[in-house]
C-alpha positions as CSV (number, residue, x, y, z in Angstrom):
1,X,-40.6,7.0,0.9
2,X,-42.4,9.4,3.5
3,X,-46.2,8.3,3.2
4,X,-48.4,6.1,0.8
5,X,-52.1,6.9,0.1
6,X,-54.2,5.6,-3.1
7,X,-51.5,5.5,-5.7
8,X,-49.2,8.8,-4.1
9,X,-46.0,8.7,-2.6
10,X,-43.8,10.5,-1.5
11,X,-40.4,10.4,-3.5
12,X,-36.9,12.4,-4.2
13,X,-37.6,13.8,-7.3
14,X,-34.3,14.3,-9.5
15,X,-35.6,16.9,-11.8
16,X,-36.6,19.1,-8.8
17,X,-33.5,18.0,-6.5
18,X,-36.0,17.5,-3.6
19,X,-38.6,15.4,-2.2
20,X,-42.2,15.6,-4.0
21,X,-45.7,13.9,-4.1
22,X,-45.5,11.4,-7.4
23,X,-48.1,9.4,-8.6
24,X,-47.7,5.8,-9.7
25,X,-48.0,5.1,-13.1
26,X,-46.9,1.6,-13.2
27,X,-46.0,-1.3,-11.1
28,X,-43.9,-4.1,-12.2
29,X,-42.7,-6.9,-10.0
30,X,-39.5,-8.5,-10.7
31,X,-38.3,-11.3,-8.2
32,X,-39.1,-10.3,-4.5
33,X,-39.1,-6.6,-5.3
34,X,-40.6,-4.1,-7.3
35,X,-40.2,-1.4,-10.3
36,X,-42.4,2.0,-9.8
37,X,-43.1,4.3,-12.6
38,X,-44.1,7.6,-11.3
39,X,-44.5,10.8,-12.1
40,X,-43.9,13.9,-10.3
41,X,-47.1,16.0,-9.1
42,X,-44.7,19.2,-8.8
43,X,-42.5,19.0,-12.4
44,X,-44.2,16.1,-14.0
45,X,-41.1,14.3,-14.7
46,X,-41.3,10.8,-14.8
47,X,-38.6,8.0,-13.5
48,X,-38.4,4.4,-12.7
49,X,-37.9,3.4,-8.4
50,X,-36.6,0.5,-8.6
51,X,-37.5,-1.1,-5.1
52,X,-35.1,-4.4,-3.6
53,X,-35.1,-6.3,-0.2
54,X,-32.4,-6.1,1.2
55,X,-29.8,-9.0,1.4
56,X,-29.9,-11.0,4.7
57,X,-26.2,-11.2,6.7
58,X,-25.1,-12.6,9.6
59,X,-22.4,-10.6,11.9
60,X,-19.9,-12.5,13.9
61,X,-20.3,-10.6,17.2
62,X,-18.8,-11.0,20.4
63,X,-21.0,-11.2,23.6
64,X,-19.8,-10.2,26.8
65,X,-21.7,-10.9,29.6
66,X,-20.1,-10.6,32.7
67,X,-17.1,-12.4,32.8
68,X,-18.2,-15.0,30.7
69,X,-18.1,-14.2,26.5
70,X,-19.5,-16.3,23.4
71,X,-19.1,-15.8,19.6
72,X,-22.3,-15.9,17.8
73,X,-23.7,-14.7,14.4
74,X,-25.8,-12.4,14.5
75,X,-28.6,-11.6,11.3
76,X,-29.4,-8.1,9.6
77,X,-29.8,-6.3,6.3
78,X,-26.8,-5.9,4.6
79,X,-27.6,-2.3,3.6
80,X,-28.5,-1.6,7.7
81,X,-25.8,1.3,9.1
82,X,-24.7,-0.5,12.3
83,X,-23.0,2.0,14.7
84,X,-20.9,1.8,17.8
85,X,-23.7,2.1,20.6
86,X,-26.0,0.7,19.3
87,X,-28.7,-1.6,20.9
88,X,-30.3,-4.7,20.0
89,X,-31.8,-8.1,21.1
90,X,-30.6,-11.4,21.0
91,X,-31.4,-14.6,22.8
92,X,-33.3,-12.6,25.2
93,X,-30.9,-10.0,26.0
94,X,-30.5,-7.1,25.2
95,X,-26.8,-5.9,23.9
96,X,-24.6,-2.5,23.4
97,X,-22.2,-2.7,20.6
98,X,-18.8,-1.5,22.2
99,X,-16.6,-2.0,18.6
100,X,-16.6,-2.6,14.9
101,X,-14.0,-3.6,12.6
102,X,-14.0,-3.3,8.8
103,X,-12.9,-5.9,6.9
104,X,-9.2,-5.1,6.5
105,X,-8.9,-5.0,10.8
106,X,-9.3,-1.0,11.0
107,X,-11.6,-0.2,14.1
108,X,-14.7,2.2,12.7
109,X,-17.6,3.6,14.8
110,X,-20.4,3.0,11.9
111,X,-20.6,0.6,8.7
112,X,-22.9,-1.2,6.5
113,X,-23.6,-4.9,8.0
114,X,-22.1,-6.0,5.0
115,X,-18.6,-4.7,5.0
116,X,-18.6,-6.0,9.0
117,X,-15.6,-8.5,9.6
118,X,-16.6,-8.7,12.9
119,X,-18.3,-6.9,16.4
120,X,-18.2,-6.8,20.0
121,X,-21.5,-6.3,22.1
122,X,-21.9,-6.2,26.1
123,X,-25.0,-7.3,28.0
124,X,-26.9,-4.7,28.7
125,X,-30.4,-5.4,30.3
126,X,-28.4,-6.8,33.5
127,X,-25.3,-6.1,35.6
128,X,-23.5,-8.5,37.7
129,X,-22.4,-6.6,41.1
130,X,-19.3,-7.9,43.3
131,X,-19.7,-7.9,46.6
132,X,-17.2,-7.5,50.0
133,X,-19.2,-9.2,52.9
134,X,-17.9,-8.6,56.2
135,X,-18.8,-10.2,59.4
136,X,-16.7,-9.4,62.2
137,X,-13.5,-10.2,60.7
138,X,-14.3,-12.4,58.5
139,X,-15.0,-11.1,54.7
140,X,-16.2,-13.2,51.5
141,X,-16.5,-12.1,48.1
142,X,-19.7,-13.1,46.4
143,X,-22.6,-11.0,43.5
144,X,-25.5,-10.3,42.8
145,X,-27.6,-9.8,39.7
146,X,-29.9,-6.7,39.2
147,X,-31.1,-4.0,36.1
148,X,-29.1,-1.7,35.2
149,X,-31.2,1.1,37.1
150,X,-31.3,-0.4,40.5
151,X,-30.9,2.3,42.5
152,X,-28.2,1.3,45.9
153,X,-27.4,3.8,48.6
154,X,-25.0,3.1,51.3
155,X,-26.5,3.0,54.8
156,X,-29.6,1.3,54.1
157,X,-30.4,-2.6,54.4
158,X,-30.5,-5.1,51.5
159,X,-31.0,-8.7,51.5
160,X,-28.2,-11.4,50.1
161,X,-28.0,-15.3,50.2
162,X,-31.0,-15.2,53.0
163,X,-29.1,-12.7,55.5
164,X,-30.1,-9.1,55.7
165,X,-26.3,-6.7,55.2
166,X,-25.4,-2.6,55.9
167,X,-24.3,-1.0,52.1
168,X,-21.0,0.5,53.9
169,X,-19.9,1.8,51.0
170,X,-20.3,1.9,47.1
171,X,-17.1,1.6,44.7
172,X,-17.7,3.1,41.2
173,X,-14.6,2.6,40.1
174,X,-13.2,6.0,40.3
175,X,-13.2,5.8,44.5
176,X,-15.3,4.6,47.2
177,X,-18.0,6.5,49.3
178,X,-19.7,6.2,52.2
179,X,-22.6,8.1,51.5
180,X,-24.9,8.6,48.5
181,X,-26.4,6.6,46.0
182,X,-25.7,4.8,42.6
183,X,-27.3,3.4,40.3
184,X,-26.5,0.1,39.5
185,X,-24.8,0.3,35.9
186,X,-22.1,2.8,37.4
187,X,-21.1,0.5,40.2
188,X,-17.8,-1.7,40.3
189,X,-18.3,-3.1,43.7
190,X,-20.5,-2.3,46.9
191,X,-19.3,-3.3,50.7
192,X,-21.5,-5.1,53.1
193,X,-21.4,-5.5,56.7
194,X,-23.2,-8.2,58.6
195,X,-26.5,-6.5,60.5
């Protein structure tokens, strides 16, 4: 269905083989859906829509946020195409969907929610960074929390547990550099030395 106005709709027509303005004829509700006679505006042929909800079902997905993961079941139409990529919102948070398995175990990058055995989903709307923090000779690992977009650049000053650190340099995870900036989503681990 395209648009709706007065009794018109927008339908694929069989007789034509394409999509048409029909008028409704009739309208019969059966359960918590709906039966459309209509007719054509282009060929006249009439035909029956026969108009559902769709069937709720839950997804067992994996979450993955950070180093920390939870299974939890997650609700959609079982008729919704769910593809690998995907985005949506849960708890709060917004999730990727890194993997989907059919019900026999295969690995496929889209499927019905219905015929999902189960899903895995990473955290999205956050990133946790590592951090190196050097002071003199002495270096600590801690983190920070930040969007995904945070823009770092080595050389410039940032703030961390009350004491203001030097980016040195930004690990992406395929080398480290001194210079430049990242944003935060492509970075593995930034180095900081004590101002």
């Amino acid at each position: 269905m395209a648009s709706e106005a007065e009794g018109r709709v927008d339908l694929f027509c069989p007789s034509c083989s394409s999509e048409m303005e029909h008028v409704t004829l009739r309208e019969k509700e059966i359960g918590e859906g709906v039966d459309l006679l209509v007719r054509c505006s282009g060929c006249k042929h009439v035909h029956t829509i026969i108009l559902r909800p769709p069937k709720p079902v839950k997804i067992g997905m994996t979450l993955s946020d950070g180093r920390s993961s939870s299974f939890e079941s997650i609700d959609s139409d079982d008729d919704e195409e769910i593809c690998v990529g995907d985005t949506f919102e849960h708890g709060g948070s917004e999730w990727t969907i890194t993997r989907l398995e059919e019900e026999d175990g295969r690995s496929v990058k889209r499927i019905d929610a219905g015929s999902i055995r189960r899903g895995w989903a990473i955290r999205v709307d956050r990133v946790i960074i590592p951090l190196t923090m050097t002071d003199g000779e002495v270096s600590r690992s801690s983190s920070m929390e930040c969007s995904p977009d945070t823009i770092f650049s080595c050389g410039t000053y940032i703030e961390v547990e009350g004491s203001t650190w030097t980016i040195r340099a930004i690990h992406t995870g395929k080398g480290r550099t001194l210079r430049g900036r990242r944003a935060a989503a492509d970075i593995r681990r930034i180095y900081l030395h004590a101002e």
